[in-house]
Wavefront OBJ file of the C-alpha trace (Angstrom):
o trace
v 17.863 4.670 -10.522
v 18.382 2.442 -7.273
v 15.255 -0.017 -5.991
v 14.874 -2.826 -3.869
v 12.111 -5.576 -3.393
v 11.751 -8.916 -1.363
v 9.976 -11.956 -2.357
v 9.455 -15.442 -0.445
v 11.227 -18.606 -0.966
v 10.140 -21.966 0.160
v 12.365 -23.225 2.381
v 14.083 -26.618 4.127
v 13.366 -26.280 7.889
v 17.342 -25.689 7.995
v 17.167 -23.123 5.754
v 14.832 -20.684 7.807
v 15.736 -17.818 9.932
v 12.996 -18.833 12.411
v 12.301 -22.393 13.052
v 8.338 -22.933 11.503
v 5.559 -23.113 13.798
v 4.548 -26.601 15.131
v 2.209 -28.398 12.596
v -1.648 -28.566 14.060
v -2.224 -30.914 16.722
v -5.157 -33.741 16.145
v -5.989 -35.774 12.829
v -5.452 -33.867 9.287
v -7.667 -34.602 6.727
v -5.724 -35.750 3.769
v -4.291 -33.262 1.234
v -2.010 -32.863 -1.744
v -1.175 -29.402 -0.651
v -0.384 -27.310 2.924
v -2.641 -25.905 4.682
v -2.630 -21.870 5.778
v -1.282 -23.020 8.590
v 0.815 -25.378 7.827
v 2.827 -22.343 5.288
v 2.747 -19.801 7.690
v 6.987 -19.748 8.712
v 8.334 -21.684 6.060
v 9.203 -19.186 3.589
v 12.500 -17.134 3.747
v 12.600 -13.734 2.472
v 15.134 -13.566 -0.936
v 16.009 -9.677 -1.298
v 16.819 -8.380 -4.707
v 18.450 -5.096 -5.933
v 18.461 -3.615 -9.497
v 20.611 -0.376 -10.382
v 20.032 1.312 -14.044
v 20.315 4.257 -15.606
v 17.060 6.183 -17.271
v 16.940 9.381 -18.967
v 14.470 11.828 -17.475
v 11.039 11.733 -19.756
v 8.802 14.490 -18.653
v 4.831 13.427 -18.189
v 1.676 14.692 -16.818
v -1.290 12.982 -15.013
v -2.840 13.201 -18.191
v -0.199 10.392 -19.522
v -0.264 8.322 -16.613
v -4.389 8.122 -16.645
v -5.643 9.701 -20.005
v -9.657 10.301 -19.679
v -10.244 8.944 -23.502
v -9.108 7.444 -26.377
v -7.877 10.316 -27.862
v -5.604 11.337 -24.782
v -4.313 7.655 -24.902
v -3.202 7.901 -27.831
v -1.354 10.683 -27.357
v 0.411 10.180 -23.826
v 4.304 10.314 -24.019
v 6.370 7.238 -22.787
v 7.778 7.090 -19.611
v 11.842 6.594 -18.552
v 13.616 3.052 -20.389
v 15.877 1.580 -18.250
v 19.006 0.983 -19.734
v 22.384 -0.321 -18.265
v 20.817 -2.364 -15.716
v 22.594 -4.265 -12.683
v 20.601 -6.704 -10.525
v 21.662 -8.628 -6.903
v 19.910 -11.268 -5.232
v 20.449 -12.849 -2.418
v 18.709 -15.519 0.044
v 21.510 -15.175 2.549
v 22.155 -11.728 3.114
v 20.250 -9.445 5.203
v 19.024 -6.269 3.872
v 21.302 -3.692 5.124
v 24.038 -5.861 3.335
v 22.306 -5.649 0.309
v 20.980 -2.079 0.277
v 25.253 -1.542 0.851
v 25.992 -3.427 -2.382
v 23.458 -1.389 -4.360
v 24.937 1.964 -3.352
v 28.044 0.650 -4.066
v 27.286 -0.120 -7.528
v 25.168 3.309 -7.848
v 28.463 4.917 -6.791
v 30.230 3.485 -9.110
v 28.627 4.543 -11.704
v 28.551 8.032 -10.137
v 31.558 8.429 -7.876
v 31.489 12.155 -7.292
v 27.308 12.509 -6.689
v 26.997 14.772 -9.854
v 23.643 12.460 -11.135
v 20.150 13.141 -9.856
v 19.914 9.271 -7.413
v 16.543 8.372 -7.172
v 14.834 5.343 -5.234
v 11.611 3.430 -6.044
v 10.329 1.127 -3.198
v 6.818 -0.547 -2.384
v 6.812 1.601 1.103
v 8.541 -1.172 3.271
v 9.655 0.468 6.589
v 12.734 -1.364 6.968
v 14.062 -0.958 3.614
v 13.000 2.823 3.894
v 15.349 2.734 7.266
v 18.017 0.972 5.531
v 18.020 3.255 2.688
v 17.933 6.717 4.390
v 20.874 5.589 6.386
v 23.098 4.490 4.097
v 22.562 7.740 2.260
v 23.082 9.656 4.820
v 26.571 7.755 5.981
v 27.649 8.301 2.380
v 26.510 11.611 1.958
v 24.257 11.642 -1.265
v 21.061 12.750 -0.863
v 18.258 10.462 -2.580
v 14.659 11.203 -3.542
v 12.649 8.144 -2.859
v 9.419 7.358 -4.656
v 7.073 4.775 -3.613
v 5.502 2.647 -6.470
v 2.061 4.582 -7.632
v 1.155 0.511 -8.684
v 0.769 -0.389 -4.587
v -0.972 2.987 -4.123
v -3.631 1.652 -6.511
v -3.906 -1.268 -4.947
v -4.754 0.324 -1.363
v -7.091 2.975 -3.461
v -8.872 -0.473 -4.591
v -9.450 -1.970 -1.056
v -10.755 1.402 0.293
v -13.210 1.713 -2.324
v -14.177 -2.089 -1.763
v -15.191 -0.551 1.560
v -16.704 2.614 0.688
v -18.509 2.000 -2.565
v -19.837 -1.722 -3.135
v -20.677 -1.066 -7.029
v -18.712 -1.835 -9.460
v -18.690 2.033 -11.142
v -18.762 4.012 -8.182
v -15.024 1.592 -7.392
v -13.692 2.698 -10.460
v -14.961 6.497 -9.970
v -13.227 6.745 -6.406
v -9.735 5.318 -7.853
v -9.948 6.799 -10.778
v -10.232 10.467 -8.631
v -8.155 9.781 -5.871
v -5.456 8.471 -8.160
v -5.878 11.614 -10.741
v -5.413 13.797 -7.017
v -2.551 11.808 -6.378
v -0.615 12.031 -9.555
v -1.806 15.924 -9.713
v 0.007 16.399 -6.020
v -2.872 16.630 -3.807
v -2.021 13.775 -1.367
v -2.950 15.834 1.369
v -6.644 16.077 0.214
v -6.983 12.829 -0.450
v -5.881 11.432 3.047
v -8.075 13.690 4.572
v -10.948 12.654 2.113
v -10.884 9.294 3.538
v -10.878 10.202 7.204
v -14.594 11.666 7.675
v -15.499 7.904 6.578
v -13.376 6.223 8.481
v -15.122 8.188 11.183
v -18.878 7.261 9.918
v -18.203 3.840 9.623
v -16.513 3.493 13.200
v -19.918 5.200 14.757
v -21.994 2.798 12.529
v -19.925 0.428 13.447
v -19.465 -0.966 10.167
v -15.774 -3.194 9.575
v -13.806 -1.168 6.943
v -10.308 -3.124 6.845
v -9.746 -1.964 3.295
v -10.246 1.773 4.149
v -8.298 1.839 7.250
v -5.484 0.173 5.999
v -5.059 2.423 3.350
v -5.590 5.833 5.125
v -2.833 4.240 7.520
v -0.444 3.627 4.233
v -1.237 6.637 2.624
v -0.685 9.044 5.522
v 2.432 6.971 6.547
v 4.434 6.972 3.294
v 2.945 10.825 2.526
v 6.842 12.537 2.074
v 7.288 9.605 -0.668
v 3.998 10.554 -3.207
v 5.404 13.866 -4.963
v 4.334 12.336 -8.105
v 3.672 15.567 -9.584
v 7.410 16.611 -9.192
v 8.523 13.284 -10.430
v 6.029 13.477 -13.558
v 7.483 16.852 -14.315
v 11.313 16.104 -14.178
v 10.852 12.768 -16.007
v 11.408 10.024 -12.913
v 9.909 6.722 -13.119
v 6.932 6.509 -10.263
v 6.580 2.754 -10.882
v 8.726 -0.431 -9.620
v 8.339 -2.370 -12.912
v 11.991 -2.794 -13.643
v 12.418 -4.562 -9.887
v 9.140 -6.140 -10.161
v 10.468 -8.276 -13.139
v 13.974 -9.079 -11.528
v 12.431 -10.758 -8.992
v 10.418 -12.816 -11.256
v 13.074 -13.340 -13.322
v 15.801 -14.378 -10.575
v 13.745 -15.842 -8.076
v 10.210 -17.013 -9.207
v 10.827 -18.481 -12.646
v 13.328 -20.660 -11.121
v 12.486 -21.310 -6.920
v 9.120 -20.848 -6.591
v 8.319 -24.096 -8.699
v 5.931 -26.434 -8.079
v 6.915 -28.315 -4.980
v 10.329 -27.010 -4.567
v 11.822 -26.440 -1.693
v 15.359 -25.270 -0.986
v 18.474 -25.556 1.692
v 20.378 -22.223 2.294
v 23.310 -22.996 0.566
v 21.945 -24.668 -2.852
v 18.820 -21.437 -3.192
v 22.042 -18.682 -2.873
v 24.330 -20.923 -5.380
v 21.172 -20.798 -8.033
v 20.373 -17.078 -7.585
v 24.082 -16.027 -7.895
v 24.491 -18.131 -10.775
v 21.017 -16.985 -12.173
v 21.868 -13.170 -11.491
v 25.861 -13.548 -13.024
v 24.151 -14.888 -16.471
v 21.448 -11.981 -16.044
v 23.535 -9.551 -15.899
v 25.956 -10.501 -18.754
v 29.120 -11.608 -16.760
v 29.079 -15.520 -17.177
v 31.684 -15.449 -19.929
v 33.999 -13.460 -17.757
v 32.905 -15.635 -14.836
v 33.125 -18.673 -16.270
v 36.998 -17.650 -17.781
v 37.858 -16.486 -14.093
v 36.636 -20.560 -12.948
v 38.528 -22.347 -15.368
v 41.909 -20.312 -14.181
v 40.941 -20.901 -10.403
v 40.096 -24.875 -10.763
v 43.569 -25.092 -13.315
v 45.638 -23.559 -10.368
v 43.795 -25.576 -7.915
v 44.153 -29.057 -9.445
v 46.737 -28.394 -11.713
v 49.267 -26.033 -11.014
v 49.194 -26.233 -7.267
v 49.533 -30.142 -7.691
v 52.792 -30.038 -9.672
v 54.416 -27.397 -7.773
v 54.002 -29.671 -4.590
v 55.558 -32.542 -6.669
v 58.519 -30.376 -8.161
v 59.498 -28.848 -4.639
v 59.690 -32.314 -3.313
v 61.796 -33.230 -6.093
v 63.997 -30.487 -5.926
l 1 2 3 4 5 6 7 8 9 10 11 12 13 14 15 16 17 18 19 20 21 22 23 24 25 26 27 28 29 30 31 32 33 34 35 36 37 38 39 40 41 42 43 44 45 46 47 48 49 50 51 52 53 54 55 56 57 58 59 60 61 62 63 64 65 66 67 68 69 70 71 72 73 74 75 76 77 78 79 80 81 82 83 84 85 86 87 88 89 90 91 92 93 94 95 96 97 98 99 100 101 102 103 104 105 106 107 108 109 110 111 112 113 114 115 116 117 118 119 120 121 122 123 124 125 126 127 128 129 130 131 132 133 134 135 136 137 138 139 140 141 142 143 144 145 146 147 148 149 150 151 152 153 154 155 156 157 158 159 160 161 162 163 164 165 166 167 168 169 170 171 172 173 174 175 176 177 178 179 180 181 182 183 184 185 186 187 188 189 190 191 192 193 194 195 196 197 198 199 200 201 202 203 204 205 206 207 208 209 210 211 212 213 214 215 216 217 218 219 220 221 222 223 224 225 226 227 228 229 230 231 232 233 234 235 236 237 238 239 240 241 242 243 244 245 246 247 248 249 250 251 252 253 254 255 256 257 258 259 260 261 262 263 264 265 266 267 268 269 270 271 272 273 274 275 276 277 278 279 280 281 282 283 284 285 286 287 288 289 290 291 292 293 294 295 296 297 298 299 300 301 302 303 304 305 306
């Protein structure tokens, strides 16, 4: 199992990519926090990688969204991820990082004999970045995009389509059950004909267009009905938590900001003790800074004795 995810850190003006938009011009009123403005730009994007192995645990629909009680009690456990490797970086691009995870992956599988399979939230550059590295290092991948965000786009189309509260949960309960069941096809052109009434009534639908859009973009990534039968995970939990755990719990603090240089330092560190290396790490820093100030010092001092 191979994902990838991106979440914001505030940043030192230094520490951007982009240099932040000019603050508003004219008297502010006074505030203890920024305004929409005034955080657009300063934010730099920290990209994080996990790698794990999971053991394939067959599911239906049923499992995923059981109709009752009974069926809920019932409904067989998805993959545990076990063995797992995380990355995180503030300073490296993408591509650098979607390298490192296939590195590790191919460790762990040198010869391509293991079934490789991606989960992503449906970013286009990290789909790029993916599909190209696999195709340089010829292993083919099967990438799954996280059923979680397709609920959440279900959600904003039904905020369009059905104001009332049951009729919501009737629409995304359906067009997820579809979904899951493989009929992603149907369901993006279920949402079309309304697109097309509300345009000639001419009737804002933000919600619905933006997820007809998503769906019928990332439409070769919903096979969740061949991923439900050969046991793959269809949700980004695992890298969902890592960047919590790396990044959030410890940058995204109240009133923190952070320079380049000091944010990468704390998420190496953070993802070295995560990952169960610090002992070895910390043995492999104690011989470095003995040979720096120790060894290398006398040596100088005995070849200018000698």
């Amino acid at each position: 199992m191979l994902s990838i995810d991106a979440t914001g850190v505030n940043m030192i003006p230094s520490g951007l990519r982009t240099p932040a938009p000019p603050r508003p011009a004219g008297p502010q009123p006074p505030s203890a926090q920024l305004s929409s403005k005034e955080r657009t730009g300063r934010t730099r994007m920290a990209c994080v990688t996990a790698c794990y192995d999971a053991a394939p645990a067959p599911r239906t629909a049923a499992d995923i969204l059981p109709r009752d009680a009974t069926v809920r009690a019932e409904r067989k456990k998805g993959p545990a991820a076990k063995n797992r490797h995380m990355d995180a970086s503030l300073e490296h691009s993408t591509i650098t990082m979607v390298t490192t995870l296939f590195d590790q992956a191919e460790r762990r599988d040198p010869e391509h004999l293991r079934r490789w399979i991606v989960l992503v939230d449906g970013a286009n550059h990290q789909l790029d970045c993916l599909t190209q590295e696999a195709e340089r290092r010829g292993v083919s991948i099967d990438i799954i995009v996280d059923f979680v965000h397709v609920l959440e786009y279900l959600w904003k189309a039904a905020d369009d389509l059905h104001p009332t509260q049951p009729t919501r949960a009737t629409f995304v309960q359906q067009a997820a059950r579809d979904l899951l069941e493989g009929h992603a096809p149907r369901v993006i052109a279920d949402l079309h004909p309304h697109r097309r009434a509300h345009t000639a009534a001419d009737r804002p639908t933000p919600g619905l267009n933006r997820a007809a859009a998503y769906l019928e973009a990332k439409q070769p990534y919903l096979d969740y009905h061949i991923a439900l039968t050969l046991g793959w995970p269809i949700a980004t939990g695992v890298i969902e938590g890592s960047c919590r755990y790396l990044v959030k719990d410890r940058l995204d603090v109240t009133g923190a900001r952070w320079s380049l240089p000091g944010g990468e330092a704390v998420l190496l560190l953070r993802t070295v003790i995560a990952n169960g290396d610090f002992t070895e790490y910390w043995q492999h820093h104690m011989r470095c800074e003995y040979q720096r100030t120790h060894t290398t010092l006398y040596q100088e001092q005995l070849d200018i004795a000698a």
